[in-house]
C-alpha positions in Angstrom: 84.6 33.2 -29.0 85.3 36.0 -31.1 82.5 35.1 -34.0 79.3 37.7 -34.3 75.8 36.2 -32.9 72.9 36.9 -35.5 69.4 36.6 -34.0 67.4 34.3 -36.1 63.6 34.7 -36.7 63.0 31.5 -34.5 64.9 33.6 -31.8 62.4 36.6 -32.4 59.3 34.9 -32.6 58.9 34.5 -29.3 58.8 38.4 -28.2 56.7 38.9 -31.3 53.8 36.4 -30.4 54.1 38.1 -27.1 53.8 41.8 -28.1 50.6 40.4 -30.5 48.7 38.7 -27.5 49.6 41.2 -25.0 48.0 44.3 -27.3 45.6 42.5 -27.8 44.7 41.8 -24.6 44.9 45.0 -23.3 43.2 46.4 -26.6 40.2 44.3 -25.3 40.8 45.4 -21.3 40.0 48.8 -22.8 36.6 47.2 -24.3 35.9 45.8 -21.5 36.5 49.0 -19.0 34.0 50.8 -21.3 31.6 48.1 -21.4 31.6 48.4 -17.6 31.2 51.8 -18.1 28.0 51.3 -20.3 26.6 48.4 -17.3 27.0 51.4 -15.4 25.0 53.5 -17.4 21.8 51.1 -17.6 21.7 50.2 -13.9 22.1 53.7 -12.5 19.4 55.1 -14.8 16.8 51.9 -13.9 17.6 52.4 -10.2 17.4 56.2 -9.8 14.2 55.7 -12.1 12.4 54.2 -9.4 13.5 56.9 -6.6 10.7 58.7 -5.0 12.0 62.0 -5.3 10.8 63.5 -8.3 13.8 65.9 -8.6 15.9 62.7 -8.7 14.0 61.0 -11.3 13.9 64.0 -13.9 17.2 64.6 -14.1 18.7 60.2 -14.4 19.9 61.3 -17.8 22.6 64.1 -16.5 23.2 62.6 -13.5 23.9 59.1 -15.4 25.8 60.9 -17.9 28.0 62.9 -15.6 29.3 60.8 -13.4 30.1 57.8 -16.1 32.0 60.3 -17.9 33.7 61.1 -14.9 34.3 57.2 -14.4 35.5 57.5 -17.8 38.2 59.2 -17.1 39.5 58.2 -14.4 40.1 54.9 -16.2 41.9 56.4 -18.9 43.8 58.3 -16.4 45.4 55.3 -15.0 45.1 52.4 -18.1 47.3 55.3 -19.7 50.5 55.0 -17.0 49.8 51.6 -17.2 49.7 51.0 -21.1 53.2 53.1 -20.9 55.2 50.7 -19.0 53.9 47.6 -20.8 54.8 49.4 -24.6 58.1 49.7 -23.1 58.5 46.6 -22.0 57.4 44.7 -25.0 59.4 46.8 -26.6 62.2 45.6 -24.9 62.0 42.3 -25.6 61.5 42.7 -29.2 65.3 43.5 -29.4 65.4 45.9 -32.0 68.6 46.3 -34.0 69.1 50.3 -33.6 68.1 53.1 -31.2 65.8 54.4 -34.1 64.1 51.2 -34.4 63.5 51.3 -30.8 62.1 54.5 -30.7 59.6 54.1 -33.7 57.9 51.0 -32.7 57.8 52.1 -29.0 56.3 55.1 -30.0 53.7 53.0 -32.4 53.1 50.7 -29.2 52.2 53.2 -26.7 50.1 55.6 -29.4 48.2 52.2 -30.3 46.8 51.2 -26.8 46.3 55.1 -25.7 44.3 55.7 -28.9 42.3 53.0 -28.2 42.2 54.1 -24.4 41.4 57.8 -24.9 38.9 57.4 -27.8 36.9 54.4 -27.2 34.0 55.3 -24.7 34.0 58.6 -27.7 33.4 56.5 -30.6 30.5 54.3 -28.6 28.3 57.7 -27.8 29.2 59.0 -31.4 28.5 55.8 -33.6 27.2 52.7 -31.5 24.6 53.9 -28.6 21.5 53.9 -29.6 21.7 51.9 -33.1 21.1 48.3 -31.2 18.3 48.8 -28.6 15.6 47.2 -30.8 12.4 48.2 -30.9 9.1 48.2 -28.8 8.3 44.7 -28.4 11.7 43.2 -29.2 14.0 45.7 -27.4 17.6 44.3 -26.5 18.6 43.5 -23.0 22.0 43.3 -21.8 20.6 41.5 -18.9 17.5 40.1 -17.7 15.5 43.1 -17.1 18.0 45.4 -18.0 17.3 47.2 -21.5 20.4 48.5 -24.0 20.6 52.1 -23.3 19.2 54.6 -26.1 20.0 58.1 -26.8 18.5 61.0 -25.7 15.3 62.3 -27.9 17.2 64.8 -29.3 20.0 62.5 -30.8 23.5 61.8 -28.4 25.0 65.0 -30.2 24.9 66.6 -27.1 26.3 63.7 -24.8 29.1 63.3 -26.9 29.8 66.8 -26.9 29.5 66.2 -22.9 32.1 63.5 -23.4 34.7 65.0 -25.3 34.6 68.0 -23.3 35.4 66.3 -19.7 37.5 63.9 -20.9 39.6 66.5 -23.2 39.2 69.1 -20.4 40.4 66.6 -17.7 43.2 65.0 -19.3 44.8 68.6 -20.3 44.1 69.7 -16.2 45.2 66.4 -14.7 47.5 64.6 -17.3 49.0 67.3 -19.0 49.7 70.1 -16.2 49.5 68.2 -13.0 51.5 65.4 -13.5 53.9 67.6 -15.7 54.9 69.4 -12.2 53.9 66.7 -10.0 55.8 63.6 -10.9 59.6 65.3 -10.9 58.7 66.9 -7.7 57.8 63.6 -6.3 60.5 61.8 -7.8 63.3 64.0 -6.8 61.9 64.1 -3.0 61.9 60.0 -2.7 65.4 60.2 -4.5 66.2 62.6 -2.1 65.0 60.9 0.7 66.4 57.7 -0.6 69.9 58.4 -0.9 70.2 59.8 2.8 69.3 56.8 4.1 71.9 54.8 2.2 74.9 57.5 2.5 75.9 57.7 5.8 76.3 61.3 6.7 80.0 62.6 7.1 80.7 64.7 9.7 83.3 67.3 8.5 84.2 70.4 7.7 82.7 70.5 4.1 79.2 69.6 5.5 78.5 73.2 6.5 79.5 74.3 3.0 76.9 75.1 0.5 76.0 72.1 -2.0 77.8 72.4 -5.0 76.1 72.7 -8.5 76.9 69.3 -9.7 75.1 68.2 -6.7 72.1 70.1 -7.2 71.9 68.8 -10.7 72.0 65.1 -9.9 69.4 65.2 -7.6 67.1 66.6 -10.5 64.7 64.1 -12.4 67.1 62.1 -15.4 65.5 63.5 -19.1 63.6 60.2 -20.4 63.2 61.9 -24.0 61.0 63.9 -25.8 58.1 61.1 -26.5 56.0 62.0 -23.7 55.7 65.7 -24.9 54.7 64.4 -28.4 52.4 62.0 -27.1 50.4 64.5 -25.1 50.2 67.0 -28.3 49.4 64.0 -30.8 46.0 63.1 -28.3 45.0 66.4 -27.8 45.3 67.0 -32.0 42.9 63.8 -31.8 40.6 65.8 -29.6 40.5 68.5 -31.6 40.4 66.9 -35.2 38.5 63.6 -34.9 35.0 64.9 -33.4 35.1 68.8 -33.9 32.0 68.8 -35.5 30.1 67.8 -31.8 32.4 70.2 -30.1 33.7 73.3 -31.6 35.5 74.7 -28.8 37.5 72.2 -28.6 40.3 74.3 -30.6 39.8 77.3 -28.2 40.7 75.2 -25.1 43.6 73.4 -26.7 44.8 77.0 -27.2 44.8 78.2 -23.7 45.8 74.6 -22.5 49.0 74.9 -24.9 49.9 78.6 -23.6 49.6 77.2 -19.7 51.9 74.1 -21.4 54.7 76.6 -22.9 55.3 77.8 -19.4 54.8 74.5 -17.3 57.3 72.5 -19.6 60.1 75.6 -19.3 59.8 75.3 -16.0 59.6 71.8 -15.7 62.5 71.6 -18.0 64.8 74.6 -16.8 63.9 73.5 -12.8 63.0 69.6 -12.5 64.4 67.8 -14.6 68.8 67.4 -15.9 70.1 69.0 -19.0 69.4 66.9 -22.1 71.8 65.8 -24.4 71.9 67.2 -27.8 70.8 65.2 -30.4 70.6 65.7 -34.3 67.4 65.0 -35.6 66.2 65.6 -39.3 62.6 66.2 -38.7 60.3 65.0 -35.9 60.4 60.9 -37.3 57.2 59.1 -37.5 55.6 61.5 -35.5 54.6 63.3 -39.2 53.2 59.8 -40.6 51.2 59.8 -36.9 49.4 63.3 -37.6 49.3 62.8 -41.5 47.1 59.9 -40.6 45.1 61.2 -37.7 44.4 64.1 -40.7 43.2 62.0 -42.8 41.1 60.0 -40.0 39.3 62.9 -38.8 37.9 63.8 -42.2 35.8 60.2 -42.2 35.3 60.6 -38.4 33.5 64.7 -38.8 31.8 63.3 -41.7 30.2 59.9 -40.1 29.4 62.4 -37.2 28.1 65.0 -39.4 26.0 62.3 -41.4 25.2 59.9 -38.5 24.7 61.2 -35.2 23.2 64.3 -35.6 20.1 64.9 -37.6 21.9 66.7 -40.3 20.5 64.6 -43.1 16.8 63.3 -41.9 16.1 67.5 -42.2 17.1 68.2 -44.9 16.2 65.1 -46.6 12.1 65.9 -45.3 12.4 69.7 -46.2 13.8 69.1 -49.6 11.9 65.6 -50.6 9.1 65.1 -47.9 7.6 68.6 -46.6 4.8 70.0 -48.7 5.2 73.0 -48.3 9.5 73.0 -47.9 9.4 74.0 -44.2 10.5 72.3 -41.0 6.9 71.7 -40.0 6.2 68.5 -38.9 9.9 66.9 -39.1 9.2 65.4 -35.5 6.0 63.6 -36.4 7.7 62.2 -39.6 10.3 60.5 -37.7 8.6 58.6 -35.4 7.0 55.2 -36.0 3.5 53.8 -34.8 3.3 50.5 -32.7 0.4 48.7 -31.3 0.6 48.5 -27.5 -1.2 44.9 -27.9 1.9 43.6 -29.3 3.9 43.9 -26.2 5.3 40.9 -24.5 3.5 39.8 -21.2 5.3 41.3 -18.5 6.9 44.2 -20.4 3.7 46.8 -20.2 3.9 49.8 -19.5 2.7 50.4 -15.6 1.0 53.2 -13.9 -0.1 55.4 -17.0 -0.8 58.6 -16.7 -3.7 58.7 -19.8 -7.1 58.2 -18.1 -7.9 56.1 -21.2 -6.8 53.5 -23.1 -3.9 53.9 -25.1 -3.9 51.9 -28.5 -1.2 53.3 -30.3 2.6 54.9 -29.3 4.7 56.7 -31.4 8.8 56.1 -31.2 11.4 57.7 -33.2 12.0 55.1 -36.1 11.6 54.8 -39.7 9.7 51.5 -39.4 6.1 50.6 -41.0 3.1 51.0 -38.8 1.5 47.7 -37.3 -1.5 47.5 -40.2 1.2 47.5 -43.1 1.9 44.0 -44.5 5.5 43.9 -43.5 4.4 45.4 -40.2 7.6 47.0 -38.0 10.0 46.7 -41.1 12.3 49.5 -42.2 10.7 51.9 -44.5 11.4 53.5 -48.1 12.3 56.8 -46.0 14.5 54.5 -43.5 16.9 53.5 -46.9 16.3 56.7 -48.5 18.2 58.7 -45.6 20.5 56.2 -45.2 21.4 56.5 -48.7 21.4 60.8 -48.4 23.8 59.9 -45.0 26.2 57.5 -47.2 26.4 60.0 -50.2 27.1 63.0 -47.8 30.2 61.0 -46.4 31.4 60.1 -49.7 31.4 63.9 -50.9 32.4 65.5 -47.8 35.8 63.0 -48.0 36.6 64.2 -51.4 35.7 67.4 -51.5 37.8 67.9 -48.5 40.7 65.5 -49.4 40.6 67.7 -52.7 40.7 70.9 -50.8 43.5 70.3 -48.4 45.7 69.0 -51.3 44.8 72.0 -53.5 45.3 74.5 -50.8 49.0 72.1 -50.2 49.6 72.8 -53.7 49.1 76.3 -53.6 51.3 76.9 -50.0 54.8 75.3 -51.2 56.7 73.7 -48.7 59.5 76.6 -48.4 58.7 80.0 -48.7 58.9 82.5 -52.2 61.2 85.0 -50.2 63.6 82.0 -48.5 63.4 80.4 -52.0 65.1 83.7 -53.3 67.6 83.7 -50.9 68.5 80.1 -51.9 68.8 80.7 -55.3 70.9 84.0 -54.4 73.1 81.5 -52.3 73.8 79.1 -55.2 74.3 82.0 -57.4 77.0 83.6 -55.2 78.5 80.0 -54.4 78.3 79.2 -58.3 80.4 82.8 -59.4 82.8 82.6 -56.2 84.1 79.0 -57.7 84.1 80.3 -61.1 86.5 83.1 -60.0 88.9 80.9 -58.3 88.8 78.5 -61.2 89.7 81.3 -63.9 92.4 82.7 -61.4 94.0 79.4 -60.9 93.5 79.0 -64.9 95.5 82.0 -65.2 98.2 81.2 -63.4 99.0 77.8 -65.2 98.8 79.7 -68.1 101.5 82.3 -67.5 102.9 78.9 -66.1 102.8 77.2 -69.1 103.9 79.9 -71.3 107.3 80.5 -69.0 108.0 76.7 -69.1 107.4 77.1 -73.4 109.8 80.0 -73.5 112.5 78.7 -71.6 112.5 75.5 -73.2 112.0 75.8 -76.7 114.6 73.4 -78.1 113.2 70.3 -76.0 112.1 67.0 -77.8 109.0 66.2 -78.8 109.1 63.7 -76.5 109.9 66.0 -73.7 107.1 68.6 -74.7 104.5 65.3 -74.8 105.9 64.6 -71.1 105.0 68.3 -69.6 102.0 68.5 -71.2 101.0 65.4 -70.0 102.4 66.6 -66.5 100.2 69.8 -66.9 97.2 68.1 -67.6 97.6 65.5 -64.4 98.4 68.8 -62.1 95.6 71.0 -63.7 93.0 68.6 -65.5 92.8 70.9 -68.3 91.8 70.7 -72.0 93.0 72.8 -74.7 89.9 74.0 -76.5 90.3 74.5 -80.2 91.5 77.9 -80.1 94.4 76.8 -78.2 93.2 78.1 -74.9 93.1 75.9 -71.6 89.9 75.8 -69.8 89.2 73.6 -66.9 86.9 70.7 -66.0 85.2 72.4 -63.1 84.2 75.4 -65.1 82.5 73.5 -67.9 79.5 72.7 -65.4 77.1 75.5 -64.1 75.7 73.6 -60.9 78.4 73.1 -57.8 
């Protein structure tokens, strides 16, 4: 009865194969919400493209863009109270040996699925829209009819900037400062609420008297820990690292959203919520592995950006290698493609043209070989060579930056010159105090010593072998050659 109970790996196995299917599940939920998103997209634009108002159909792209971005997050809005519960809970039935253990992979859990959650419908406008929609006369549909969605002609630079603003924007408004004030509120009023139900009231003379402040503290919101504050700053840092290149304000807003934040969260934690408990902590955990890695992330990310979706690259590879004359002039016409309008599929024409005549030719923006080359609609030379220029630029721009920031880490130490100082100065004074003590107790078993010599002159040999021996055990000292006693301590500079 009274023997220890070891959990055995066949007794874990179970909460492990259900954390694996259940992250990934909800991994894929989050694919799924933003290929619903993406349906969204493509039948909106086809339907409002076929409106009779002409206002309508000039502006499908905003409109389209807009309110799926909207959609957007909303969804992340609520998969993200949603994905919270379930890390906890899987958490949970891992069974983790220590509180630490518990926090670290609850903390990996939760920033796992609301990574996924925040950034996904990001990374599709920034690296996958627009690179699988074919090409005329072998487009791809994602159903019959219904064509994958391209980007705009000027690149989806803009729409992701578009994206990341709303979404960052709307999750600092709504997540960050509404719910911060919100939730308690709510909380404490159905507690509230809740308990007088339950306690019947009592009718005496203490009723009239003014709560106490132990009451008024209990009916406060219990402190759940500081992981939901770190949470909120480690997704916003995303924000502001991972696609800066498409939106460089996003710095400026985190800065006034993180001023409104100092004051909401003293509020929140001076008037909503019950005093904390003092814990010791030696730095923030694996919160610093967290942004060390989100650091390193958003290098690749700004350069893929940088490199894919803008046009970065194609213009300076045709004013450097293509342009006769080294200018801009005629970038646009070098980037798009020719295609014979015979080679359309029956059905898929074009209807109602506005050209009075026939049309043999269309341009779109590709680098593919025109329709009387032998490999007709194939990629061409220029297609690889600013592939290769886009794939080069990544390359550099990683090292030159990872070499920067660990230069520039190199050349800030970690602690300060003038704190430095005032460490050594510590030591120093530590070091001399401990000498002094040393050489005054060394001077006092001296005279010691000296007194016991004098008074006992005639003793035995044996007798002097015994004090001296009694000496050293009291005062772990060595008689140097001279004949002085110095001690142990004092022979080392470092305490």
């Amino acid at each position: 009865q009274h023997e220890k109970e070891k959990l055995t790996w066949s007794d874990r196995m179970p909460g492990y194969a259900a954390n694996f299917g259940l992250i990934l599940f909800m991994v894929m939920l989050t694919f799924s919400a933003v290929f619903g998103v993406i349906v969204y997209r493509i039948t909106t634009a086809a339907a409002l493209s076929f409106s009779s108002n002409e206002t309508t159909r000039s502006n499908v792209r905003v409109t389209v863009t807009a309110t799926a971005v909207i959609i957007n997050l909303v969804v992340i809005l609520i998969l993200d109270e949603i994905y919270g519960a379930v890390a906890k809970w899987l958490t949970e039935i891992e069974i983790p040996k220590t509180e630490k253990t518990f926090e670290e992979r609850l903390i990996l859990k939760a920033f796992l699925l609301k990574f996924v959650n925040s950034y996904a419908p990001i990374f599709y406008v920034a690296f996958f829209k627009g690179r699988f929609v074919g090409r005329p006369g072998r487009y791809v549909y994602v159903f019959e009819g219904y064509r994958m969605e391209e980007c705009a002609p000027g690149g989806c630079l803009m729409e992701l900037c578009i994206q990341l603003s709303i979404i960052m924007l709307g999750k600092q408004l709504i997540q960050n400062n509404l719910f911060e004030i919100g939730i308690p509120k709510l909380k404490k009023l159905f507690r509230k609420l809740k308990d007088e139900r339950t306690e019947p009231k009592e009718m005496d003379t203490n009723q009239s008297k003014d709560p106490q402040q132990w009451d008024l503290d209990y009916i406060l919101e219990p402190f759940t820990g500081l992981t939901p504050e770190y949470m909120e700053m480690i997704i916003q840092f995303g924000f502001v690292t991972l696609f800066v290149a498409s939106f460089p304000l996003a710095p400026l807003f985190a800065l006034l959203n993180n001023i409104i934040e100092v004051r909401l969260d003293a509020k929140k934690f001076v008037t909503e919520l019950r005093r904390p408990d003092a814990v010791r902590a030696k730095d923030i955990g694996i919160w610093y592995n967290i942004l060390s890695g989100i650091g390193k992330l958003s290098v690749i990310i700004n350069a893929f950006v940088i490199a894919v979706t803008s046009d970065f690259i194609p213009r300076l590879m045709y004013q450097y290698a293509y342009s006769q004359n080294g200018t801009m002039h005629g970038f646009i016409n070098h980037t798009l493609s020719y295609f014979n309008v015979s080679h359309l599929k029956a059905g898929t024409q074009p209807q109602n043209s506005l050209f009075a005549q026939d049309v043999l030719f269309c341009r779109f923006k590709d680098y593919r070989e025109p329709p009387w080359s032998p490999n007709q609609y194939e990629f061409s030379k220029q297609y690889w060579a600013v592939l290769s220029a886009r794939l080069a630029f990544v390359i550099l721009f990683q090292n030159l930056v990872m070499f920067l920031s660990v230069l520039v880490d190199w050349l800030i130490p970690d602690i300060p010159k003038d704190i430095s100082q005032q460490i050594k100065k510590e030591k120093t004074v530590l070091v001399d105090f401990f000498l002094k003590e040393e050489h005054e107790k060394l001077k006092l078993i001296e005279s010691f010593i000296t007194h016991d010599k004098r008074k006992h002159k005639s003793g035995t040999r044996s007798g002097t072998k015994s004090r001296r021996s009694r000496a050293a055990s009291f005062s772990q000292l060595t008689r140097s050659p001279k004949g002085s006693f110095t001690s142990f301590s004092s022979q080392h500079t470092v305490v």
